[in-house]
GUKOL-716773 format. One line per 5 residues: number of its first residue (from 1); their letters; for each residue x, y, z of C-alpha. Coordinates in Angstrom, 3 decimals, decimal comma, padded with zeros to 6 digits. Example, Ala and Ser with C-alpha at 12.3 -4.5 7.8 and 13.67 -1.06 7.14 Angstrom:
2
1	as	012,300:-004,500:007,800 ~ 013,670:-001,060:007,140
END
This chain:
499
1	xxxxx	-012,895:-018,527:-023,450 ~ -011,191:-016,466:-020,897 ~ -011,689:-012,664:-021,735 ~ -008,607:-010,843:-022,979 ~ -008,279:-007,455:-022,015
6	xxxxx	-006,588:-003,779:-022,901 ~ -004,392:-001,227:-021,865 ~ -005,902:002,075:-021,093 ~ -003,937:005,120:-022,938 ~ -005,395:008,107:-023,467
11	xxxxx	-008,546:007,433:-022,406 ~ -009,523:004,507:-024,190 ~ -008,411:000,851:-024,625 ~ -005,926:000,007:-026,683 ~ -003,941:-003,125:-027,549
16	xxxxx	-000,361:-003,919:-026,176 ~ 002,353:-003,268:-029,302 ~ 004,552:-006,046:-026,939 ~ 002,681:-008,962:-028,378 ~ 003,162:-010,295:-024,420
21	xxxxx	000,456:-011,735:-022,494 ~ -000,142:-013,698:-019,162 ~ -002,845:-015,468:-017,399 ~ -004,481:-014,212:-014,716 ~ -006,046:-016,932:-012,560
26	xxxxx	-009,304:-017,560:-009,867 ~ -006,970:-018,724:-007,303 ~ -009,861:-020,618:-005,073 ~ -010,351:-022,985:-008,649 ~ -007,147:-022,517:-010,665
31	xxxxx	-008,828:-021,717:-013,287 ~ -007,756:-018,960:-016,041 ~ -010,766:-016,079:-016,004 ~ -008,941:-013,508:-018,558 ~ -005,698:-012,569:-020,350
36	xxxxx	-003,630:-009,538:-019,652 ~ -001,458:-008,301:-021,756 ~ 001,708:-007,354:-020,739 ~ 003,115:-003,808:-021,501 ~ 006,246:-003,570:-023,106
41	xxxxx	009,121:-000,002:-023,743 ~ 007,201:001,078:-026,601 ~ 003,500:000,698:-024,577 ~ 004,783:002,603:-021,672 ~ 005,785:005,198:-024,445
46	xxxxx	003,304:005,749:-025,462 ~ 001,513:006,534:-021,959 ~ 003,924:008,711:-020,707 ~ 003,631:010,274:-023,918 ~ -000,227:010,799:-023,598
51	xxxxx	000,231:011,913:-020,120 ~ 002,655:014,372:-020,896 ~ 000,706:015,846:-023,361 ~ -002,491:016,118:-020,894 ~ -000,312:017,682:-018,747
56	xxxxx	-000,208:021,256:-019,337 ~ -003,859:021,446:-019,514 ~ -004,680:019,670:-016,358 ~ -002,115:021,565:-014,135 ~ -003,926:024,739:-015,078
61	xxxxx	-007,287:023,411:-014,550 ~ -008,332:025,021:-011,243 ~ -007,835:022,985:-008,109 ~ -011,927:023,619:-007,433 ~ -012,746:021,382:-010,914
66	xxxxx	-010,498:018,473:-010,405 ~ -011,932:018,500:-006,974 ~ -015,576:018,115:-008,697 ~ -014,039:015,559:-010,880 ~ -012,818:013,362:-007,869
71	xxxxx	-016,213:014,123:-006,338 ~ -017,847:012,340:-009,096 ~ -015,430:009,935:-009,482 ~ -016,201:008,801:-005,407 ~ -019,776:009,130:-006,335
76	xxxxx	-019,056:006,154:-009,206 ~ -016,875:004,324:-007,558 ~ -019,671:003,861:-004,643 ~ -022,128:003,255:-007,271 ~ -019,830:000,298:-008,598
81	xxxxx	-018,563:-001,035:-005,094 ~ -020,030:-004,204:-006,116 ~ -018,719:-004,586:-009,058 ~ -015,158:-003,803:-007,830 ~ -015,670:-005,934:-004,904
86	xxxxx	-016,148:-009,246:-007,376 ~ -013,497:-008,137:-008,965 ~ -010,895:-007,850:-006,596 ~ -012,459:-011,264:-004,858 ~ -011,976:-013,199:-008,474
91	xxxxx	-008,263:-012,577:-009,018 ~ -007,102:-011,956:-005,800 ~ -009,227:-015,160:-003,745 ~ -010,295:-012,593:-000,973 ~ -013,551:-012,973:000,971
96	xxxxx	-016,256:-010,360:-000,608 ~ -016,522:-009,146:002,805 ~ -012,664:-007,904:003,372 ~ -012,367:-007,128:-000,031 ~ -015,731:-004,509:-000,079
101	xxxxx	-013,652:-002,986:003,481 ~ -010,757:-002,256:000,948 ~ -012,758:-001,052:-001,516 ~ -014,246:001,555:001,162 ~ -010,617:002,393:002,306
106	xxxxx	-009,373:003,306:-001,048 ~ -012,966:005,355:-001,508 ~ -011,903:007,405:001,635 ~ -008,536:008,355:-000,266 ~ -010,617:010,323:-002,946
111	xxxxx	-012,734:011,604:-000,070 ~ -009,548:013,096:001,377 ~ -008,314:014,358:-002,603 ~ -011,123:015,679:-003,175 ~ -010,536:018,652:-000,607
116	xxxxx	-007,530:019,708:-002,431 ~ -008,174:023,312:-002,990 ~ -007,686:023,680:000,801 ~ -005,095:021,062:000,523 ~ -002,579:022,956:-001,550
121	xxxxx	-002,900:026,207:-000,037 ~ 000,654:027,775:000,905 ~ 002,015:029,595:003,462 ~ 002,440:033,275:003,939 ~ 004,310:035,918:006,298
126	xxxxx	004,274:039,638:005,478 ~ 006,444:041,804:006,352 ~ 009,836:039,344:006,862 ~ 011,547:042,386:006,018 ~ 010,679:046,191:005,819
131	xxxxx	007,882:046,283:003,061 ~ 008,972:042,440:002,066 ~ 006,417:039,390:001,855 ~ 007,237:035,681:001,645 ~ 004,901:033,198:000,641
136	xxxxx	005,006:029,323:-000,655 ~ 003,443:027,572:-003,766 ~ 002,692:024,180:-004,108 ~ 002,753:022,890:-007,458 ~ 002,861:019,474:-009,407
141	xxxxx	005,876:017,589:-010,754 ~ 004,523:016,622:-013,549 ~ 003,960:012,849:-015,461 ~ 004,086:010,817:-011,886 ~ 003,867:006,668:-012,249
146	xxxxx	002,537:004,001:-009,579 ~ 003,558:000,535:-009,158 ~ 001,124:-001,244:-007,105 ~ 001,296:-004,949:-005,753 ~ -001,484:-007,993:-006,477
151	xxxxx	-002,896:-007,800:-002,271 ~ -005,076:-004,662:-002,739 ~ -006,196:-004,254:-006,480 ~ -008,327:-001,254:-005,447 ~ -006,988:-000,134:-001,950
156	xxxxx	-003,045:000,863:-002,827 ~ -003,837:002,267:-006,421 ~ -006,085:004,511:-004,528 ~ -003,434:005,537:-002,265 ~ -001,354:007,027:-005,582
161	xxxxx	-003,446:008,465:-008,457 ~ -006,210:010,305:-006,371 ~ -004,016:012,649:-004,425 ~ -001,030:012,962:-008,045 ~ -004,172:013,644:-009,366
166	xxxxx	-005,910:016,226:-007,320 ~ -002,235:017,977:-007,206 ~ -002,535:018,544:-010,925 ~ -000,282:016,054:-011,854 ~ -000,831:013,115:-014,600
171	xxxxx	-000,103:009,696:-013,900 ~ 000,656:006,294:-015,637 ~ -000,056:003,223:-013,050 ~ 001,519:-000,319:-013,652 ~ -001,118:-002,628:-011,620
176	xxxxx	-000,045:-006,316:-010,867 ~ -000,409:-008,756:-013,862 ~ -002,039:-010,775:-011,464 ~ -005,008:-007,972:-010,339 ~ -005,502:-006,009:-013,484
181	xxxxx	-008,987:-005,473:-013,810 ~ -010,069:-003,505:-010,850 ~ -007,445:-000,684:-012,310 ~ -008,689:-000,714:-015,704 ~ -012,104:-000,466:-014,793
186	xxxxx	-011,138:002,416:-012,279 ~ -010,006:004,362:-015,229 ~ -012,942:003,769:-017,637 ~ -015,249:004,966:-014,083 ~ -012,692:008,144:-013,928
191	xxxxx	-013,250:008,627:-017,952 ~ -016,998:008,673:-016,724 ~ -016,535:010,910:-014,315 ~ -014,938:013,807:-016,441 ~ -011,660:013,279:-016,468
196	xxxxx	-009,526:014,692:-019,209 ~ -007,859:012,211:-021,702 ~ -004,698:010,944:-021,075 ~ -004,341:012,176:-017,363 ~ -005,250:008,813:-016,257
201	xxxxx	-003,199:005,633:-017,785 ~ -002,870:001,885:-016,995 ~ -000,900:-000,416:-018,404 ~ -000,298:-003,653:-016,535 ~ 002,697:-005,240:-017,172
206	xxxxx	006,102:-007,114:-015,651 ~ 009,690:-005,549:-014,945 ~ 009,953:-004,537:-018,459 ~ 006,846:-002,049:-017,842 ~ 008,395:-000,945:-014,518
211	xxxxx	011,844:-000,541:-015,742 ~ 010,505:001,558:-019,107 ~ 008,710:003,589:-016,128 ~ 011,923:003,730:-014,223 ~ 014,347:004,617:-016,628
216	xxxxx	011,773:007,326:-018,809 ~ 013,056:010,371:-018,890 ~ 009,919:012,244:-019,028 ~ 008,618:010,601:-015,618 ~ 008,718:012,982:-012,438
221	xxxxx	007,784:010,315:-009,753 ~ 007,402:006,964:-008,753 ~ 005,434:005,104:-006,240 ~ 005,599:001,650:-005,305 ~ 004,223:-000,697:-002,965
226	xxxxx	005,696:-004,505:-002,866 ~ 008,356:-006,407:-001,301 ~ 012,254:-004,937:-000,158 ~ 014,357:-006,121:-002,481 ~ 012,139:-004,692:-005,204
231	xxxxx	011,189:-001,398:-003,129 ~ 015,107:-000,797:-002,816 ~ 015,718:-001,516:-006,442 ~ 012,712:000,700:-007,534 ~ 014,048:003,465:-005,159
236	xxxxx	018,312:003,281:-006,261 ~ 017,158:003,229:-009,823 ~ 014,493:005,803:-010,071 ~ 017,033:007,760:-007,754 ~ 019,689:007,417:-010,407
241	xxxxx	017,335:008,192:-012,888 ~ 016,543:011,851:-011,064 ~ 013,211:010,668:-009,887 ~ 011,583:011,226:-006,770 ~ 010,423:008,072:-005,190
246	xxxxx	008,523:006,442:-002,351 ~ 008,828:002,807:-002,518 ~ 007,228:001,171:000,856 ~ 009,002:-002,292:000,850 ~ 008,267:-005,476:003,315
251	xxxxx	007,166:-006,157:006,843 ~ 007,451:-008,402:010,030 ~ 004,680:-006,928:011,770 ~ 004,861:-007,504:015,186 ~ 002,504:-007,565:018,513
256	xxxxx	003,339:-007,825:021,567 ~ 001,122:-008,975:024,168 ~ 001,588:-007,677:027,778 ~ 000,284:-010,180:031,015 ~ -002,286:-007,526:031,753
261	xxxxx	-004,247:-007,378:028,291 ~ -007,833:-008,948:027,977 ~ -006,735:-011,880:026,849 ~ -009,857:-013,106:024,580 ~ -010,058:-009,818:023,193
266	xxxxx	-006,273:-009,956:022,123 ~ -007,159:-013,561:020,898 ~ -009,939:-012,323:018,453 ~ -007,864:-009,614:017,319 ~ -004,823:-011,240:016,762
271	xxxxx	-006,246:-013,898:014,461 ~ -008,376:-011,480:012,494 ~ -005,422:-009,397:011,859 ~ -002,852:-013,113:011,338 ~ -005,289:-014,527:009,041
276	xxxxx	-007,379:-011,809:007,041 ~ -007,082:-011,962:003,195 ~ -004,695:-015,297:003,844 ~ -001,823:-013,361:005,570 ~ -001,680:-011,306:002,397
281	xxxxx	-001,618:-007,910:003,776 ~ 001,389:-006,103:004,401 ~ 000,062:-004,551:007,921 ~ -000,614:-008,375:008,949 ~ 000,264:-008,955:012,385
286	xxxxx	002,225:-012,429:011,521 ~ 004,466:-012,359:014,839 ~ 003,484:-012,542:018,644 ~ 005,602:-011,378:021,498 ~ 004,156:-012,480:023,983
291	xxxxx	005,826:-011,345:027,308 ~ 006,359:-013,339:030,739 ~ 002,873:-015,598:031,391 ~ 000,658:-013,759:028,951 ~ 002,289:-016,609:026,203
296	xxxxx	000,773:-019,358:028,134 ~ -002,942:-018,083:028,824 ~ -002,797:-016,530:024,828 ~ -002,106:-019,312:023,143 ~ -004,894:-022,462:023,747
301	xxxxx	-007,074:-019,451:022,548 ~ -005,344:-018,703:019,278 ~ -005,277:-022,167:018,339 ~ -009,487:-022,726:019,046 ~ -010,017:-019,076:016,870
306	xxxxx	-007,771:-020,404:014,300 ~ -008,771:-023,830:014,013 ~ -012,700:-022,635:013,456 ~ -011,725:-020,926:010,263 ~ -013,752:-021,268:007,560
311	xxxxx	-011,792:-021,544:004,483 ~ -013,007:-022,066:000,670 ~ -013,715:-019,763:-002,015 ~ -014,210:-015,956:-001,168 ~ -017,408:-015,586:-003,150
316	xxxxx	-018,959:-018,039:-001,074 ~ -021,134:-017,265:002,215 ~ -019,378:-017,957:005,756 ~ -016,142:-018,555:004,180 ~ -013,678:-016,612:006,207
321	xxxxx	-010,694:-016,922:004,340 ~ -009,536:-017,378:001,045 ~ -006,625:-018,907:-000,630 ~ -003,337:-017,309:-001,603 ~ -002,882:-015,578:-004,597
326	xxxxx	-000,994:-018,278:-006,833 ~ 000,700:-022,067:-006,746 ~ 004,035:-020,899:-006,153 ~ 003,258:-018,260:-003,002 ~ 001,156:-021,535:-001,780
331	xxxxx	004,491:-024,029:-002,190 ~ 006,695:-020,690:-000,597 ~ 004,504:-020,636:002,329 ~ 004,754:-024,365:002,359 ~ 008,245:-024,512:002,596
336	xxxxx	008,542:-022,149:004,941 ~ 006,214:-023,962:007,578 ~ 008,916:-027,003:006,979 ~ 011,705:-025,276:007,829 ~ 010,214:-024,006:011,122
341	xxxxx	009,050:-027,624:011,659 ~ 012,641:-028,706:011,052 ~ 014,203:-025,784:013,407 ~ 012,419:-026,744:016,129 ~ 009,569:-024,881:016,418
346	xxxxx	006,588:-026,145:017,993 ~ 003,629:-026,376:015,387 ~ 000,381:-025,963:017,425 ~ -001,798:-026,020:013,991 ~ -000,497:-027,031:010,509
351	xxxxx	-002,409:-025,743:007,581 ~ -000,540:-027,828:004,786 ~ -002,570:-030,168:002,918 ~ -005,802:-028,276:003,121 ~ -007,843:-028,494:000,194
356	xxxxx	-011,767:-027,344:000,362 ~ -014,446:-030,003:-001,339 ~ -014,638:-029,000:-004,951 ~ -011,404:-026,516:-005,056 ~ -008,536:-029,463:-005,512
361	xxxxx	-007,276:-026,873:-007,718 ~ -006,957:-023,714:-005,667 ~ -003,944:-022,769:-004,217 ~ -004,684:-023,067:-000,405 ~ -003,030:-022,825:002,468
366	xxxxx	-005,191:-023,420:005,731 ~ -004,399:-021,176:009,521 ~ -001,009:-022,241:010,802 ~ 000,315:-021,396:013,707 ~ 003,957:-021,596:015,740
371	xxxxx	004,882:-021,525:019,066 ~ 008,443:-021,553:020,828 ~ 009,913:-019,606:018,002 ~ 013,455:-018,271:017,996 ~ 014,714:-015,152:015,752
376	xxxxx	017,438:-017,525:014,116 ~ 014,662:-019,507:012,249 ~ 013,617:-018,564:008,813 ~ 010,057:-018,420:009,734 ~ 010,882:-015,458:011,979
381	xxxxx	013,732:-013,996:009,524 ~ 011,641:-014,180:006,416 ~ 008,174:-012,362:005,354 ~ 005,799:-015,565:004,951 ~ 003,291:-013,472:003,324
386	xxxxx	000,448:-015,983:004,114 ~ -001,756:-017,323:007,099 ~ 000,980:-018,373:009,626 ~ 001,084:-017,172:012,825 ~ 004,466:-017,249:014,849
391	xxxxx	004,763:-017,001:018,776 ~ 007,628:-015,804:020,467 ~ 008,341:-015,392:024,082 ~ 009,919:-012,448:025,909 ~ 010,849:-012,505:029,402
396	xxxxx	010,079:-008,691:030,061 ~ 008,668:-005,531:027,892 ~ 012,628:-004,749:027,595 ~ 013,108:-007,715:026,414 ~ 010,289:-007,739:023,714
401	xxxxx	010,634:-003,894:022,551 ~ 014,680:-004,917:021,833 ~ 013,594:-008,018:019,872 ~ 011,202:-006,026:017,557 ~ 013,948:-002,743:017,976
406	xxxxx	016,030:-005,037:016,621 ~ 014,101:-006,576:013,303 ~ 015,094:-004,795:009,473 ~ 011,605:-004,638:008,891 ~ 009,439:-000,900:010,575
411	xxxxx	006,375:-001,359:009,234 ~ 003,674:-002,034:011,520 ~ 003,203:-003,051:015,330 ~ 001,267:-003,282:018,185 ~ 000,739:-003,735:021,559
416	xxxxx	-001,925:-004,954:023,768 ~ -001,998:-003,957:027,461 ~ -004,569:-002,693:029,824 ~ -001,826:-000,301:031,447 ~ -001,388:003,206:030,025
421	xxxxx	002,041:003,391:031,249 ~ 003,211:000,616:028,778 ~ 001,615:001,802:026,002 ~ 002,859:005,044:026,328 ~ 006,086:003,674:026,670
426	xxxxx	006,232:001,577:023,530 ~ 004,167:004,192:021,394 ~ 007,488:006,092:021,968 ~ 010,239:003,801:021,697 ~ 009,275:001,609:019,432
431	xxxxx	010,983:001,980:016,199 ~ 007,997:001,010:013,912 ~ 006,145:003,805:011,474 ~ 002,761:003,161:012,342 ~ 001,736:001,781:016,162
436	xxxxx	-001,597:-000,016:016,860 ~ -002,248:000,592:020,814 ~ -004,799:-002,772:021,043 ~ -005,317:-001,712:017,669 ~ -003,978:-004,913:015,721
441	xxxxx	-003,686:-003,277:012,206 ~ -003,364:000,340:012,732 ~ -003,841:001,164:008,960 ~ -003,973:005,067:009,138 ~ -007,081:006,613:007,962
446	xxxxx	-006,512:008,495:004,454 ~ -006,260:012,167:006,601 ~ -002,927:010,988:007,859 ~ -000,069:009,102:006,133 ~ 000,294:005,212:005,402
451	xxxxx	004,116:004,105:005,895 ~ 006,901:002,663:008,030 ~ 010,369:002,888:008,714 ~ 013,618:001,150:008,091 ~ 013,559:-002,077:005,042
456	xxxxx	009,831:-001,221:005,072 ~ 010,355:002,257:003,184 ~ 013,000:003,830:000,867 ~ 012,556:007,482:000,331 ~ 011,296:010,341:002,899
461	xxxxx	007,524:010,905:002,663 ~ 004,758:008,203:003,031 ~ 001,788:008,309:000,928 ~ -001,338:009,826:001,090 ~ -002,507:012,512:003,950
466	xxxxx	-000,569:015,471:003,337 ~ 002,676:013,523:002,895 ~ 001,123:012,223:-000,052 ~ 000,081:016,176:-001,269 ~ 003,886:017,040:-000,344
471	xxxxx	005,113:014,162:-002,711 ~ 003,349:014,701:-005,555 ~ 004,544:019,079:-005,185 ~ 007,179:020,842:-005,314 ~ 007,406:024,168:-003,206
476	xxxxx	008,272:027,136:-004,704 ~ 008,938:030,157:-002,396 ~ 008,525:033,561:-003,116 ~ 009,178:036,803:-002,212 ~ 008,006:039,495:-003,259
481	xxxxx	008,450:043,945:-002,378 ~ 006,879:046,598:-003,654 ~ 008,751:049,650:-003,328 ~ 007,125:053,202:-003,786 ~ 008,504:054,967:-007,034
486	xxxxx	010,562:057,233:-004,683 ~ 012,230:054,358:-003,078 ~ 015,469:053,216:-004,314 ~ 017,627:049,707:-003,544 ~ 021,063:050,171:-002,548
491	xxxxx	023,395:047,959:-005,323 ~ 024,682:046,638:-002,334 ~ 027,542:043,185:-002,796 ~ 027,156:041,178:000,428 ~ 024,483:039,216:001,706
496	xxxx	020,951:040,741:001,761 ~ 019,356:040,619:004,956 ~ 015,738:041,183:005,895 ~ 015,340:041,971:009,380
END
């Protein structure tokens, strides 16, 4: 029997009080490995509840002991890499070997927590006035919540509870239904590693879980990673609800591929970063601008890379890529490669149909990949979200920097050039938050900040880096004289002045 497993409240498992549950599936055999259950109003309660109540405690522990915490916690979470790699490779369908690189990135985050009593050090000026100092204090918000999307089950948790954490904040994180283990056994490893009851929570759960989070009055912040229409939902009602938010939302990662770049290079690049974890990444590059000739000489060499894929079940050795992450994603992407069919885009290599020997039941979809597409089509207007790979062609960098200018989507880009002068140039106009110069997924490292720009983010501050510190504070600024016992303060009515 498929296992059934527990919310995490207060530092221990305990059943759902929704009496909801859902399956969550091996999507390379279809079959059910465990049941979730699904958190309902009163289960969210009842963390924010034990959250709030850890609260006062953890924000006065020192900054120096939660930073020994995280350090042990890192020190686990290396020890269980392993384990967290099956994991993540059983319910998402990812190849062990991308999903122990995630599991790595996501370490790094607590790396970069874990130097949080340097982290949340202030400023200070003396003397802004005649025996007058000024100086700022960074300190939490409070019960802070993180919804996190099924793609990275360790990675973009990571990116949210370390750093609210580390800040002296407490924090209630609503995984995927589809991913839930990797978070649950994250909090048993933090329980392990000291970590104070109840500062830690996880209840995995649908929209009633994230709309309890939303609408609770006792939550200070939200994060979210997932798709627009959800990230701009998440953001207008936690806004309304006086919440601070950062909700990254969807992408159309574009590259575009100058006549001058080393063409094979660009080739193996491009179809690492088009076809990794199935196209489920939201820093996939899924489009190619390829400008002037460089679309002729690029693509006989995507189509070889892509065809030699090795798809099947992640777990197994030499598979390269895994399926998607359920039946209805696989039947989206599906339908999506027929409409570009039907548009008139030229279909170099058509992954429909694929099924491994002995997986009839996964939910594959096999390297597909466009050429001659137009922006009108939906498989340029939509996110596919899987391993397709579209080709556009631009006439001229001009041309190509106004086609991706002129996409909703910020996220994530790059270009590939040998010349300096172009990459300098598109590093500053491009209108994307994070820029991959022959870098094809430019994934910041956990020292700086992880977001983009336009439909790809709603709210101000990305996460983790010091973004992520500023987030999860709130400044306070003081100031502060001392005056002798002779010294008196005129009761003066207008506008004090310092200078």
């Amino acid at each position: 029997m498929a296992q059934t497993l527990k919310l995490w409240i207060a530092g221990k498992p305990v059943e759902a009080k929704s009496g909801r549950s859902a399956e969550v599936f091996n999507p390379a055999t279809g079959e059910v490995v465990r049941q979730v259950p699904l958190a309902g109003k009163a289960d969210v309660d009842a963390a924010v509840a034990a959250a709030k109540a850890a609260f006062p405690a953890w924000r006065d522990t020192t900054p120096l002991r939660r930073a020994r915490i995280l350090t042990r916690f890192r020190e686990l979470m290396e020890r269980h890499r392993e384990e967290l790699t099956q994991l993540a490779s059983e319910e998402h369908g990812k190849t062990l070997e991308d999903a122990a690189g995630s599991v790595q990135r996501g370490i790094e985050v607590i790396e970069f927590a874990s130097g949080v009593p340097h982290l949340l050090k202030g400023e200070q000026a003396e003397d802004v006035g005649r025996g007058v100092d000024c100086h700022s204090i960074l300190q939490p918000v409070g019960v802070c919540a993180g919804i996190t999307p099924f793609n990275f089950p360790v990675m973009v948790p990571l990116w949210m509870f370390p750093v609210a954490i580390a800040c002296g904040n407490t924090f209630v994180l609503k995984p995927s239904e589809r991913v839930p283990s990797c978070s649950l056994r994250m909090a048993e490893l933090f329980k392990e590693a000291g970590l104070p009851d109840g500062v830690f929570n996880v209840v995995p759960g649908d929209k009633t879980a994230v709309d309890a989070l939303l609408h609770h009055p006792d939550v200070g912040a939200v994060s979210f990673v997932g798709s627009t229409p959800v990230a701009k939902y998440i953001y207008e009602t936690g806004a309304r609800n006086g919440k601070r938010v950062q909700a990254l939302g969807g992408a159309k990662n574009h590259a575009v591929v100058m006549p001058d770049a080393d063409m094979e290079f660009t080739a193996d690049a491009l179809v690492g970063a088009a076809y990794g974890s199935a196209g489920e990444r939201c820093m996939a590059i899924s489009t190619v601008v390829a400008v002037g000739e460089a679309g002729d000489q690029l693509l006989p060499l995507l189509k070889e890379r892509a065809a030699r894929i090795k798809v099947g079940a992640g777990n197994v050795a030499g598979v390269e890529m895994g399926p998607v992450i359920t039946a209805a994603q696989r039947d989206r992407i599906v339908s999506l490669i027929d409409s570009g069919v039907a548009q008139g885009a030229e279909l170099v290599l058509d992954g429909r149909g694929l099924k491994p020997a002995g997986l009839d039941k996964g939910f594959f979809v096999g390297p597909t990949l466009f050429d001659q597409v137009r922006p009108e089509m939906d498989i340029y207007r939509e996110e596919i979200f899987g391993p397709a790979l579209i080709v556009l062609r631009a006439d001229s960098y001009e041309a190509a920097l106004r086609l991706v200018n002129a996409n909703p989507y910020g996220n994530g880009t790059a270009i590939f050039t040998g010349s300096g002068h172009w990459a300098r140039r598109f590093q500053h106009e491009i209108e994307v938050g994070m820029i991959g110069i022959n870098v094809p997924i430019p994934v910041p490292m956990a020292f700086f900040s992880f977001g983009g720009w336009k439909a790809s983010l709603f709210g101000d501050l990305h996460m983790h880096g010091m973004e992520g510190v500023y987030f999860y504070t709130r400044t306070k600024v003081v100031t502060s004289r001392w005056p002798a016992p002779a010294e008196r303060m005129a009761n003066g009515l207008v506008m004090p002045t310092l200078g």
